[in-house]
KOLLUMKE-890425 format. One record per residue (C-alpha): residue in three letters; x, y, z. Coordinates in steps of 0.001 Angstrom, whole numbers, padded with zeros to 6 digits, always signed. Example, Ala and Ser with C-alpha at 12.3 -4.5 7.8 and 13.67 -1.06 7.14 Angstrom:
<pts>
ALA+012300-004500+007800SER+013670-001060+007140
</pts>
This chain:
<pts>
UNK-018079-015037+013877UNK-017245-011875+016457UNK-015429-009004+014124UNK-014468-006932+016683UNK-011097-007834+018357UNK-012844-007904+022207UNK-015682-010026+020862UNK-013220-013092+019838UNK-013225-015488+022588UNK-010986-018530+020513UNK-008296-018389+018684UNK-010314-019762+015612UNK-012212-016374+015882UNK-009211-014491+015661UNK-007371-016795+013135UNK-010948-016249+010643UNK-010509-012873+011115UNK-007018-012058+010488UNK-007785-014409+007157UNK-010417-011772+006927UNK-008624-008615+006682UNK-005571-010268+004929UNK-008213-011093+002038UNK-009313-007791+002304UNK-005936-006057+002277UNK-005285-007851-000727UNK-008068-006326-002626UNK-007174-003224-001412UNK-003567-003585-002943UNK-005149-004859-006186UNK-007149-001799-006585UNK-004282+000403-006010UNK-002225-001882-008275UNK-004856-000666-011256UNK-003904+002889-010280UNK-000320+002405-010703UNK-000401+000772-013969UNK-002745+003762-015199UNK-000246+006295-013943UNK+002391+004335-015970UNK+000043+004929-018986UNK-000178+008843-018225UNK+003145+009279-017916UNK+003692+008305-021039UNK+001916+010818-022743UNK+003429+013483-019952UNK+007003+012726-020581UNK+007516+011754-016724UNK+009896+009704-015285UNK+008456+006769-012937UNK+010370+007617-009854UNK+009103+011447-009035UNK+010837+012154-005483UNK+008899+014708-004334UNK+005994+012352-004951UNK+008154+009693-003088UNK+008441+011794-000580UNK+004635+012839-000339UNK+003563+009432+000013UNK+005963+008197+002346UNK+005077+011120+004947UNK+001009+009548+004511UNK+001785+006436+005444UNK+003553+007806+008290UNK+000744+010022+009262UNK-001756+007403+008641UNK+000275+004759+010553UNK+000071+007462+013343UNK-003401+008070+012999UNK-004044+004731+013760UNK-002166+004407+016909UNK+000763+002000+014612UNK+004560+001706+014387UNK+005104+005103+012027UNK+008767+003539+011226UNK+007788-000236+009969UNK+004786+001814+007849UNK+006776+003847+006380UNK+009723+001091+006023UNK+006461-001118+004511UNK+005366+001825+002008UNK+008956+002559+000983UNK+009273-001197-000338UNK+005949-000960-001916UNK+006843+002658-003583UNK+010020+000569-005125UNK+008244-002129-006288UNK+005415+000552-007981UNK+008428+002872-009281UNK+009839-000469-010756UNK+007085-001256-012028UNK+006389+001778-013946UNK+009893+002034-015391UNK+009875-001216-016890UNK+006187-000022-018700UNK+007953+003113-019842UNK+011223+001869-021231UNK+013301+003116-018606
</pts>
């Protein structure tokens, strides 16, 4: 199977490898989950609060500048990381009582 986008030549090729990088996406996210859970923990013993704007704030503006980096859509990246920053902020509230 081709893995570079120019190398495809069906649509199979490019269907495998979108499955692919979805697959690997997901592990990516998984990974990152086990980073938010841990900073759940930490905060605990810190006395923080899950949602830390300036933090917000700091992520959001990667994704943008990553998304840009990258030659993508800066506004649906940072639309996509401002969902996933809720659902991690949600997440950690509910693990520290909040």
């Amino acid at each position: 199977m081709p893995d570079k986008a120019a190398e495809c030549q069906t649509m199979a090729d490019i269907r495998e490898n979108i499955d692919r990088i979805d697959k690997e996406l997901m592990a990516l996210f998984a990974e990152r989950w086990t980073f938010i859970g841990r900073a759940a923990e930490i905060k605990v013993g810190l006395g923080l609060k899950a949602d830390i704007p300036a933090r917000v704030d700091e992520v959001r503006a990667n994704a943008r500048e990553n998304a840009k980096a990258h030659g993508l859509d800066e506004d649906f990246y940072d639309d996509l990381w401002a969902r996933l920053i809720r659902h991690s902020i949600a997440h950690e509230a509910e693990k520290l009582g909040e």
